[in-house]
Kinemage of the C-alpha trace (Angstrom):
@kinemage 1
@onewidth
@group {chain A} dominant
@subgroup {mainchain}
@vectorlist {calphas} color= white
{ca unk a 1} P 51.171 -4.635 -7.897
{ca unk a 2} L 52.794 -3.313 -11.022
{ca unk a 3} L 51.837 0.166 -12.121
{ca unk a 4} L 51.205 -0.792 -15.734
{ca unk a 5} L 48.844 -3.992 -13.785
{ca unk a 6} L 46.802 -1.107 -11.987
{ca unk a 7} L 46.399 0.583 -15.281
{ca unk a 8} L 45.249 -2.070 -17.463
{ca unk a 9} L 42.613 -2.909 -14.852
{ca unk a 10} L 41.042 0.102 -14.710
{ca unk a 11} L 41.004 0.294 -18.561
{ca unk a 12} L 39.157 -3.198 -18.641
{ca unk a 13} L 36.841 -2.206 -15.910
{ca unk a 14} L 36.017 0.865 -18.273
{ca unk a 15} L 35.709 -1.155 -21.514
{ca unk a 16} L 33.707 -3.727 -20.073
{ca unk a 17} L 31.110 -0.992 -17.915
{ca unk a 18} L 30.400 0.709 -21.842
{ca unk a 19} L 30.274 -2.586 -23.646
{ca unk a 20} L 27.757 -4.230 -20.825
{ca unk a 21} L 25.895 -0.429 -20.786
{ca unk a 22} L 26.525 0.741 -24.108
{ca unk a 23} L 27.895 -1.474 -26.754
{ca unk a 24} L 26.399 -4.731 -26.416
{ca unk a 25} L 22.795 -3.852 -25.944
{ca unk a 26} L 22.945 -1.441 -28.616
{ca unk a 27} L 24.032 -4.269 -30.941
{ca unk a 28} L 21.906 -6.914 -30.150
{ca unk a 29} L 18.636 -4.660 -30.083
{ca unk a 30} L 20.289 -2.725 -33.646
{ca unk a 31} L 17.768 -4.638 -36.875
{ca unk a 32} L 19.621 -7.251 -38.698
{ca unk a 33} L 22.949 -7.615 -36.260
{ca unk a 34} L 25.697 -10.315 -37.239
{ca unk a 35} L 26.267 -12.217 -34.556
{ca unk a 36} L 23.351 -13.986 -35.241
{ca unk a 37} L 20.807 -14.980 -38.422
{ca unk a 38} L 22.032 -14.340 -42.208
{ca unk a 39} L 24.988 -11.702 -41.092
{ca unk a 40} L 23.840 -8.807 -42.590
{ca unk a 41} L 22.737 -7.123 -45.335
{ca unk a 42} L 26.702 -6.680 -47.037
{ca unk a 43} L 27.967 -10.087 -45.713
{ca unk a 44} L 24.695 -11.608 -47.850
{ca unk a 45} L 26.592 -10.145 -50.794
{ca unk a 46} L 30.200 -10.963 -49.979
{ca unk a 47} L 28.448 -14.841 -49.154
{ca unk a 48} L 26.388 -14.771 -52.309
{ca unk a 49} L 29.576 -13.835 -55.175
{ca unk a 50} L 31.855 -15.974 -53.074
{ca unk a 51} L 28.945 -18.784 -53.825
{ca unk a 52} L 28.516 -17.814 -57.277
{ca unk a 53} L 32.253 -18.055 -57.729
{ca unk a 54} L 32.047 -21.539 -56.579
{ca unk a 55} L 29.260 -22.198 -58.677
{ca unk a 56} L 31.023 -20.661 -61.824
{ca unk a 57} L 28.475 -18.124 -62.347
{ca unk a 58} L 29.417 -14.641 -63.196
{ca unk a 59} L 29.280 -12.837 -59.448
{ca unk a 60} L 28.899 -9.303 -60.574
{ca unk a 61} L 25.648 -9.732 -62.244
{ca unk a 62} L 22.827 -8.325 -60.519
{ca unk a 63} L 24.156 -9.147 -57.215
{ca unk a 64} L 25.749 -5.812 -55.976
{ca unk a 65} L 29.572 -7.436 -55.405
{ca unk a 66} L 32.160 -5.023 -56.824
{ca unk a 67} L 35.236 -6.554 -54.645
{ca unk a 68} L 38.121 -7.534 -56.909
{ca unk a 69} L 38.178 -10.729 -58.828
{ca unk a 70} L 40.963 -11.779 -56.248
{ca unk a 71} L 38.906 -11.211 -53.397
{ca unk a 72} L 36.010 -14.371 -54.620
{ca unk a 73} L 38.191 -17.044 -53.414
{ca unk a 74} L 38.347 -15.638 -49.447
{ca unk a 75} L 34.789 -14.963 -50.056
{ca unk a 76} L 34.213 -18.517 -51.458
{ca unk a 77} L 36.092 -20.103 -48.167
{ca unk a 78} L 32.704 -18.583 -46.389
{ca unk a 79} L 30.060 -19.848 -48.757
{ca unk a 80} L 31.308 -23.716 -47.878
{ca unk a 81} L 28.970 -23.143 -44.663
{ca unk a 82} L 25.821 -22.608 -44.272
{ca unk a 83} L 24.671 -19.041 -44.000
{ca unk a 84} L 24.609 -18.677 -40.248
{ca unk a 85} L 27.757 -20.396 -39.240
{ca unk a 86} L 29.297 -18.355 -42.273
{ca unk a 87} L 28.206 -14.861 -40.108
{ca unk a 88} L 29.776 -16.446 -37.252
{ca unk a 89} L 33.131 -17.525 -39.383
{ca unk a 90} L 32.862 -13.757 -40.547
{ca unk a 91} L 33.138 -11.849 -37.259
{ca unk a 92} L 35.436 -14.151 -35.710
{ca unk a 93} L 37.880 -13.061 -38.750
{ca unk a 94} L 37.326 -9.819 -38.701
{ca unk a 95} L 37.685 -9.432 -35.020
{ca unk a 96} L 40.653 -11.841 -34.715
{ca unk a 97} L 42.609 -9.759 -37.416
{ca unk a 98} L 41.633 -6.269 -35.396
{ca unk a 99} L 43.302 -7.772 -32.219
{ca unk a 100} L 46.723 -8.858 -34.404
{ca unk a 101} L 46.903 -5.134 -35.614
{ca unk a 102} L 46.049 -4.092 -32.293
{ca unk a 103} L 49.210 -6.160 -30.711
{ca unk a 104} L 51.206 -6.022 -33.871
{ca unk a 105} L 51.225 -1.936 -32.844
{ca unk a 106} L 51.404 -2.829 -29.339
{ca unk a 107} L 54.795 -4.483 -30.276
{ca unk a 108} L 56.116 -0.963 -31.189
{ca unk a 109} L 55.746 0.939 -28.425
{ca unk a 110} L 57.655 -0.133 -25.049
{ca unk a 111} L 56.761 0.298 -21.400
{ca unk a 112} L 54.211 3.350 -20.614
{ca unk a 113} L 53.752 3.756 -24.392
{ca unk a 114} L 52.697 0.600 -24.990
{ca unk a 115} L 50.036 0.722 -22.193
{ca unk a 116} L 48.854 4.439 -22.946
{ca unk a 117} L 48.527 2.899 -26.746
{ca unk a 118} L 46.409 -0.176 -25.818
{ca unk a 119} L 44.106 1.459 -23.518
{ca unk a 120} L 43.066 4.377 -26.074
{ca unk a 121} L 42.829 1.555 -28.634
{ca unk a 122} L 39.803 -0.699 -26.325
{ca unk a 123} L 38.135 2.656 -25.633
{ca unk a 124} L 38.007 4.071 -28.922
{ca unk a 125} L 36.689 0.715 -29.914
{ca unk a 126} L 34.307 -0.238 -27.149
{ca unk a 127} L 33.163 3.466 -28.040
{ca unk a 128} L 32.410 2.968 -31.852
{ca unk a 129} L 29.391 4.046 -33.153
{ca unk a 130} L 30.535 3.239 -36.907
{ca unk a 131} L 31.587 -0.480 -35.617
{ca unk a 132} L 27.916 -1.191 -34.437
{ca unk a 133} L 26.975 -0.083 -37.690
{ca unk a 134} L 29.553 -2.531 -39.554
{ca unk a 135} L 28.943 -5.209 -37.927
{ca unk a 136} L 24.871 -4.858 -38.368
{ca unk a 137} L 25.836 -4.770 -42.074
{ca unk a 138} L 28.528 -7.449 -41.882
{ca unk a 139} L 30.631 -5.272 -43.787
{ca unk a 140} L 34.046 -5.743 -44.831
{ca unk a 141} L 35.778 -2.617 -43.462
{ca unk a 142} L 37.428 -3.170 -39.774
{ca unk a 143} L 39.400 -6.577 -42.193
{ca unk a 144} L 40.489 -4.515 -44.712
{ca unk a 145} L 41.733 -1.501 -42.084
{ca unk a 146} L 43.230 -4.066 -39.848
{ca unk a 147} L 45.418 -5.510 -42.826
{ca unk a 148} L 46.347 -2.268 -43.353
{ca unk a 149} L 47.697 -1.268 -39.834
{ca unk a 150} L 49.381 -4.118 -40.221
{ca unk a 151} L 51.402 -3.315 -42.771
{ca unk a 152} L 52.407 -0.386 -40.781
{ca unk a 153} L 53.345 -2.624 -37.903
{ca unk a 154} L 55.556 -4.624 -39.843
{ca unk a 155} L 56.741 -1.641 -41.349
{ca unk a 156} L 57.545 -0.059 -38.088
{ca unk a 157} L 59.214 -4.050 -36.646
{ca unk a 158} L 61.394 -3.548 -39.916
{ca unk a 159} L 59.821 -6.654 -41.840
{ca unk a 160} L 59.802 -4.862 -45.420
{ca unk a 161} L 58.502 -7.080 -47.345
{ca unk a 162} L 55.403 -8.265 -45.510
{ca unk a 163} L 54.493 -4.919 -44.610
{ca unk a 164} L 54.278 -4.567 -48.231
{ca unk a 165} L 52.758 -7.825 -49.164
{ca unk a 166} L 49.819 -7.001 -46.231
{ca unk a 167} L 49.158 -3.950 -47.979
{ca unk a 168} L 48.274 -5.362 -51.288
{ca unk a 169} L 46.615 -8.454 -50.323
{ca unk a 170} L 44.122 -5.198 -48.671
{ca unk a 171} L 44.172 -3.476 -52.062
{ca unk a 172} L 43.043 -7.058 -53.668
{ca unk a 173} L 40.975 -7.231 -51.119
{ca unk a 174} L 39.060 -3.857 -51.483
{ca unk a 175} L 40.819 -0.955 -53.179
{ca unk a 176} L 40.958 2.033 -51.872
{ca unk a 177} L 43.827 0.817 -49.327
{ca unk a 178} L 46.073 1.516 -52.678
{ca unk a 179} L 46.129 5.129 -51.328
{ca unk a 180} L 47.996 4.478 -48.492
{ca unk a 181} L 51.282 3.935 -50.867
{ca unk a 182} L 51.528 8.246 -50.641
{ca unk a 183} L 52.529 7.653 -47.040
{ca unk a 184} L 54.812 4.122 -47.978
{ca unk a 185} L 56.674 5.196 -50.585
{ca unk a 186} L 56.131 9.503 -51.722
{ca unk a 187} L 56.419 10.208 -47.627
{ca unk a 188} L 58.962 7.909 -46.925
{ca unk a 189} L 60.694 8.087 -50.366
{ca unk a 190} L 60.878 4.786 -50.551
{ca unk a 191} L 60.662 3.519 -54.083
{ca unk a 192} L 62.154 0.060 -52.813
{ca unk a 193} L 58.560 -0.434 -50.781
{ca unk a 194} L 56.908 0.040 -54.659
{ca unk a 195} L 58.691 -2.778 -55.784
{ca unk a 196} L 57.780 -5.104 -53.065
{ca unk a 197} L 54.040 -3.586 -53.453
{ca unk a 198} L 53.833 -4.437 -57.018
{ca unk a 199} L 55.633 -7.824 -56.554
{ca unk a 200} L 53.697 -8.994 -54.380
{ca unk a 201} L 50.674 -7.395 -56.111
{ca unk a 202} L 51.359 -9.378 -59.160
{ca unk a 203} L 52.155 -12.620 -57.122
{ca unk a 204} L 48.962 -13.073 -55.528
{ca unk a 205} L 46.625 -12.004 -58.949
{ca unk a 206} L 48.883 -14.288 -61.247
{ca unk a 207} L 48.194 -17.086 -58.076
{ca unk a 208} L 44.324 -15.998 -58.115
{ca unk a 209} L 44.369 -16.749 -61.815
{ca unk a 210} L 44.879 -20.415 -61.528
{ca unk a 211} L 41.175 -20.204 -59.696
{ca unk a 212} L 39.833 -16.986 -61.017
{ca unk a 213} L 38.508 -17.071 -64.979
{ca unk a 214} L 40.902 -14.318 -66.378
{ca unk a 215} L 37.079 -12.706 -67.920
{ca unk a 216} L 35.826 -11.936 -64.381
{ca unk a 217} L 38.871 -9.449 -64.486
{ca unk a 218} L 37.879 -7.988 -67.522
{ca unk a 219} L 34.315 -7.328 -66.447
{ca unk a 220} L 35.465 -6.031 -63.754
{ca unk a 221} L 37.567 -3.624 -65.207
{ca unk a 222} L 35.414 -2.358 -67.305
{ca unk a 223} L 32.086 -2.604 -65.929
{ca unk a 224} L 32.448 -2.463 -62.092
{ca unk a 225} L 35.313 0.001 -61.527
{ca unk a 226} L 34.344 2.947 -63.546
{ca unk a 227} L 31.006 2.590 -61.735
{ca unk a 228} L 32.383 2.503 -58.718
{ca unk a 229} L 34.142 6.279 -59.374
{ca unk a 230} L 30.722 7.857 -59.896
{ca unk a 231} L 29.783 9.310 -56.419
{ca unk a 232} L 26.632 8.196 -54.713
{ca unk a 233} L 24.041 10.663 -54.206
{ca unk a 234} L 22.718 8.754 -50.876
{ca unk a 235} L 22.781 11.232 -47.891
{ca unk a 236} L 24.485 9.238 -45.756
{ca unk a 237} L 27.650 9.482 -47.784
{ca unk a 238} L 30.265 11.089 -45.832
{ca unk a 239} L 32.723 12.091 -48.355
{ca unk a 240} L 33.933 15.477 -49.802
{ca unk a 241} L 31.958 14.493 -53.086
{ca unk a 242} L 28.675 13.801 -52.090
{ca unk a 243} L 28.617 17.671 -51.483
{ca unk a 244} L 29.920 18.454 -54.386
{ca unk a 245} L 26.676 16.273 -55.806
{ca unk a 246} L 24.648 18.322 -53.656
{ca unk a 247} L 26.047 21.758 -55.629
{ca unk a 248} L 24.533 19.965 -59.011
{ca unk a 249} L 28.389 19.421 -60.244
{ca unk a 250} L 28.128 15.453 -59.615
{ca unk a 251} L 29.713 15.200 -62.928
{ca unk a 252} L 33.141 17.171 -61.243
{ca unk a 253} L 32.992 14.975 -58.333
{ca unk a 254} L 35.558 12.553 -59.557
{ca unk a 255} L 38.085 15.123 -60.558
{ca unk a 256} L 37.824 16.637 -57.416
{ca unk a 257} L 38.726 13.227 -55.630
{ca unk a 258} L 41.859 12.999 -57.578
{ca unk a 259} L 42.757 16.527 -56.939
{ca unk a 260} L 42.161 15.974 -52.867
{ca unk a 261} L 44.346 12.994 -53.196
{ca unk a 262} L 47.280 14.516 -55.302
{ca unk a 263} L 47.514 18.004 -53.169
{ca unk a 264} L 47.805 15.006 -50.078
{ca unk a 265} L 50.628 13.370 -52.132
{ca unk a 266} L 52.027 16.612 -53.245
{ca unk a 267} L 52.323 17.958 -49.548
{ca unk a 268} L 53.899 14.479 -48.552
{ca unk a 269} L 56.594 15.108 -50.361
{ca unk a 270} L 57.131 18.226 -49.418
{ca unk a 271} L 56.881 18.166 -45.665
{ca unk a 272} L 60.174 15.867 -46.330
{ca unk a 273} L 62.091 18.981 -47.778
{ca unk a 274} L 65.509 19.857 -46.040
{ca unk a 275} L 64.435 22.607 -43.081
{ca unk a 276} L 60.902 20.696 -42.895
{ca unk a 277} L 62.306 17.987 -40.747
{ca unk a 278} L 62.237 19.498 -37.279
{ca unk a 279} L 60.639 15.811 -35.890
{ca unk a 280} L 62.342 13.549 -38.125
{ca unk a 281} L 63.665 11.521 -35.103
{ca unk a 282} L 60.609 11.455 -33.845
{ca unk a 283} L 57.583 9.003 -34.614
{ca unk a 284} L 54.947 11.995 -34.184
{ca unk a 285} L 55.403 13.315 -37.850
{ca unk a 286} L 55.178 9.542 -39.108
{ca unk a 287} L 52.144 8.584 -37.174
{ca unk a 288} L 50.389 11.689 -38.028
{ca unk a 289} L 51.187 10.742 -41.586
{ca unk a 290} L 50.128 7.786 -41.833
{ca unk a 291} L 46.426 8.802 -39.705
{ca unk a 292} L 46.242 11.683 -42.528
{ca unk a 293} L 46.743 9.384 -45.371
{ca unk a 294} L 43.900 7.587 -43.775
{ca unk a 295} L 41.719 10.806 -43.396
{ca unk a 296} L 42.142 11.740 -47.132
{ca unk a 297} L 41.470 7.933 -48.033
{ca unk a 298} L 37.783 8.355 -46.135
{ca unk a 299} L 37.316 12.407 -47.597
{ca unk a 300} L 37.868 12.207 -50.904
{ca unk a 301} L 36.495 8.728 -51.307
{ca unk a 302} L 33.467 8.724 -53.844
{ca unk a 303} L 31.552 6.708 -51.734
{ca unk a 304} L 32.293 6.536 -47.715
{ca unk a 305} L 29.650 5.010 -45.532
{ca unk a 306} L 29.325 5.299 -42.153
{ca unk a 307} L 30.918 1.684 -41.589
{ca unk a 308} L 33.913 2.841 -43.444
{ca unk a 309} L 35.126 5.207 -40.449
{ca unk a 310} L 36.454 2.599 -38.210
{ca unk a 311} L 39.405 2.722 -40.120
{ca unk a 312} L 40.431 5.896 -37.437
{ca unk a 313} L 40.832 3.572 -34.375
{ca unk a 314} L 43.517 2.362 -34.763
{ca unk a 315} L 45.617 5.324 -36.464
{ca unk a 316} L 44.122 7.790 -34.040
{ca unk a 317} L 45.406 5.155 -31.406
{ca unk a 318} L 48.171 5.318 -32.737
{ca unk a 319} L 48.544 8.899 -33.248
{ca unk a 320} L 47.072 10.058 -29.826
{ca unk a 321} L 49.744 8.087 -27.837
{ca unk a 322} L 52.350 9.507 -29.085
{ca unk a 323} L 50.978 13.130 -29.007
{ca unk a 324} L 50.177 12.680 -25.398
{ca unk a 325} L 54.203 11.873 -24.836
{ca unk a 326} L 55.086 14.912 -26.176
{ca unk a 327} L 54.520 18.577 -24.412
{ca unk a 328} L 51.943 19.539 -26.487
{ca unk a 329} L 49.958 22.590 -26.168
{ca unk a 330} L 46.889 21.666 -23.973
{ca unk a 331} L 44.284 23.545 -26.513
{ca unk a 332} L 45.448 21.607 -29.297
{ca unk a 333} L 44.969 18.500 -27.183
{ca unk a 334} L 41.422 19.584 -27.132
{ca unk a 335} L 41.346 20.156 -30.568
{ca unk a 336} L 41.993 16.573 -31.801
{ca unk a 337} L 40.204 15.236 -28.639
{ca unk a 338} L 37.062 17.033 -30.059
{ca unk a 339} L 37.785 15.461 -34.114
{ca unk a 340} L 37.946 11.819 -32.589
{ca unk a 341} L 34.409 12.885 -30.433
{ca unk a 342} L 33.360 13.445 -33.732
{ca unk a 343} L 34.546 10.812 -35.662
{ca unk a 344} L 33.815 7.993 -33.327
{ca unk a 345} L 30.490 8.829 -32.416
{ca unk a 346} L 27.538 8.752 -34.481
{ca unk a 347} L 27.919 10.002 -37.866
{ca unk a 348} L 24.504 12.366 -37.685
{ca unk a 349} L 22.521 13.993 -35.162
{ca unk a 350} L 19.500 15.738 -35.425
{ca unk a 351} L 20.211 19.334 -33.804
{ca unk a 352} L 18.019 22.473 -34.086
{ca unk a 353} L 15.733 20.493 -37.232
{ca unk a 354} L 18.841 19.877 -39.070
{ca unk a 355} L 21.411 16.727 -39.587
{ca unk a 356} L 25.197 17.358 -38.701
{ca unk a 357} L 27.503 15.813 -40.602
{ca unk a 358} L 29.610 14.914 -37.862
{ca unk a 359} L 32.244 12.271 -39.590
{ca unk a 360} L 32.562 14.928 -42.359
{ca unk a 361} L 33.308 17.780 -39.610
{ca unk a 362} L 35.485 15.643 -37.498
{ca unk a 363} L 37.359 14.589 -40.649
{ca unk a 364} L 38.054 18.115 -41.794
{ca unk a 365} L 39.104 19.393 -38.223
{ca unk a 366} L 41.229 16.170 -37.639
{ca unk a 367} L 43.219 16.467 -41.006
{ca unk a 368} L 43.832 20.580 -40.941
{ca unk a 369} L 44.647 20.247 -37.281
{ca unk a 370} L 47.742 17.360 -38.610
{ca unk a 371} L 49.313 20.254 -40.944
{ca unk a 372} L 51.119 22.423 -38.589
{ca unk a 373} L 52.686 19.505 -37.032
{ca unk a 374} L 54.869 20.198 -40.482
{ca unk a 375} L 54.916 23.256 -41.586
{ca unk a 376} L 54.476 25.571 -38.130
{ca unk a 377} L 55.746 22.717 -35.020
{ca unk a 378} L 55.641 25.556 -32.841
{ca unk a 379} L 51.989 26.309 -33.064
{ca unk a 380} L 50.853 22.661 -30.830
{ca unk a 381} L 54.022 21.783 -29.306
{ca unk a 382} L 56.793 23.098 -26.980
{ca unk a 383} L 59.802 23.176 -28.737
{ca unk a 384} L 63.195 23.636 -26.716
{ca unk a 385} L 64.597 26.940 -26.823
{ca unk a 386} L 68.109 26.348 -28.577
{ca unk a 387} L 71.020 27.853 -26.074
């Protein structure tokens, strides 16, 4: 039997002893799950403004749906069933479009890669605390991450313009995947990738218009987005600003999202300087990229929720694999092994009569750990001693 065979058994053996042990009967014992009964709390919402939609009733009145205009005719394909078979409909979709990203990634690696990738993808996912808490919500995240690992697939398989049009049919979808054009375009330099972004951006809002009531846009703009930038004061926010809220400087929280972000973009473009590029053969500086860009995105969002951190799998996936092909130094190993502990587990435990933060600390480690990969190789990695 084929070593990669033996390997991928094992792995499955693994995945499916947590999921019977772990996974499944935490989910179907959680209150509320979506595999079964109205689909949870945030799917009633996407269900309800995709009905309203239909209806042609304003969906963003009193309803608590503050997805783009664009977004009401995918949610509008759900409301055409009844509720239940809609929460079915909902996590087939969402799951279907996890395992694409999964294999479009897959598609980039070759041989022991691609099997070292895979196997750290089920695990990290059979291993999910935020994904039981997503899909007990029905929330919208692991579709809009998935769409965006996509992108990077095609980017990666050299199909341009997909890669960009996957990307903004995620932004329409829910916006913060915008973000990820620092990595796309000020990373790679690659004003060409704009283009397509904002092409294709246009394309599907001036195709949503022949369905979409051009108002719902303007209410939108100027009644749901800036409320959406105000940071939410609930404790189980796990972004950068909800502790700035806790300080009393809620007001500042906003700037100091947009100041997170730009010293992100700012060191992107950096890190590309001449005499910065010791790995630029290599996929490890991209990778780790692309997983910071994702870290930031979660960080210095005004409003993360625990649901919102499966966006890692993948991208730590990703990012792990190819870290574990290179001779890296076996305590910073440890280090990112302990920030993906952290960020896959659950987001708060209660230790010595206090709550830890864990998807906050695991963040921070995870995205200070990615800098010297730039800026000081040397510190995590083995370089070759030049003769």
């Amino acid at each position: 039997m084929d070593q990669p065979i033996r390997w991928y058994i094992l792995v499955v053996t693994v995945c499916l002893l947590i999921g019977w042990n772990f996974w499944l009967p935490t989910f179907l014992y959680s209150t509320g799950p979506a595999l079964y009964g109205s689909g949870g709390p945030d799917f009633n919402i996407f269900y309800t403004g995709g009905y309203l939609w239909l209806t042609h009733k304003n969906p963003y009145l009193n309803t608590g749906f503050v997805y783009p205009p664009t977004s009401l005719p995918f949610f509008g394909l759900f409301a055409l069933f009844s509720t239940d078979m809609a929460a079915l409909v909902w996590m087939v979709t969402y799951f279907f479009v996890f395992a694409v990203a999964l294999l479009g990634l897959a598609l980039t690696f070759e041989g022991e890669r691609r099997t070292l990738y895979i196997s750290i993808a089920l695990l990290l996912f059979f291993t999910s605390y935020p994904l039981l808490i997503m899909m007990n919500l029905g929330q919208s995240d692991l579709l809009v991450a998935s769409l965006a690992v996509l992108s990077l697939a095609s980017q990666k398989l050299k199909h341009r313009f997909w890669s960009a049009s996957l990307l903004a049919f995620a932004t329409l979808l829910k916006g913060p995947p915008i973000l990820l054009l620092v990595y796309f375009v000020l990373y790679r330099r690659d004003l060409a990738y704009l283009a397509r972004f904002l092409l294709s951006t246009g394309t599907i809002i001036a195709v949503s218009l022949l369905f979409v009531p051009v108002q719902l846009y303007f209410y939108y703009l100027t009644n749901v987005v800036p409320a959406l930038s105000i940071v939410s004061s609930s404790q189980v926010n796990q972004s950068i600003g909800w502790y700035v809220w806790l300080l009393g400087m809620g007001n500042l929280s906003s700037y100091i999202s947009v100041l997170g972000v730009g010293l992100f973009a700012s060191f992107s473009l950096y890190v590309n300087r001449r005499g910065l590029k010791l790995f630029r053969e290599g996929p490890m500086r991209n990778d780790a990229m692309f997983l910071m860009n994702v870290l930031v995105l979660l960080l210095f969002g005004p409003r993360t929720w625990p649901a919102n951190y499966v966006w890692i799998i993948l991208p730590i996936a990703l990012f792990l694999t190819t870290l574990m092909m290179e001779q890296v130094r076996v305590t910073y190993l440890c280090l990112v092994g302990l920030a993906t502990f952290l960020l896959n587990s659950a987001l708060s435990q209660r230790f010595l009569l206090t709550t830890l933060p864990l998807a906050t600390i695991g963040n921070l480690v995870l995205t200070l750990s990615l800098i010297p990969i730039y800026v000081r190789p040397n510190w995590i990695i083995h370089l070759p001693v030049e003769k």
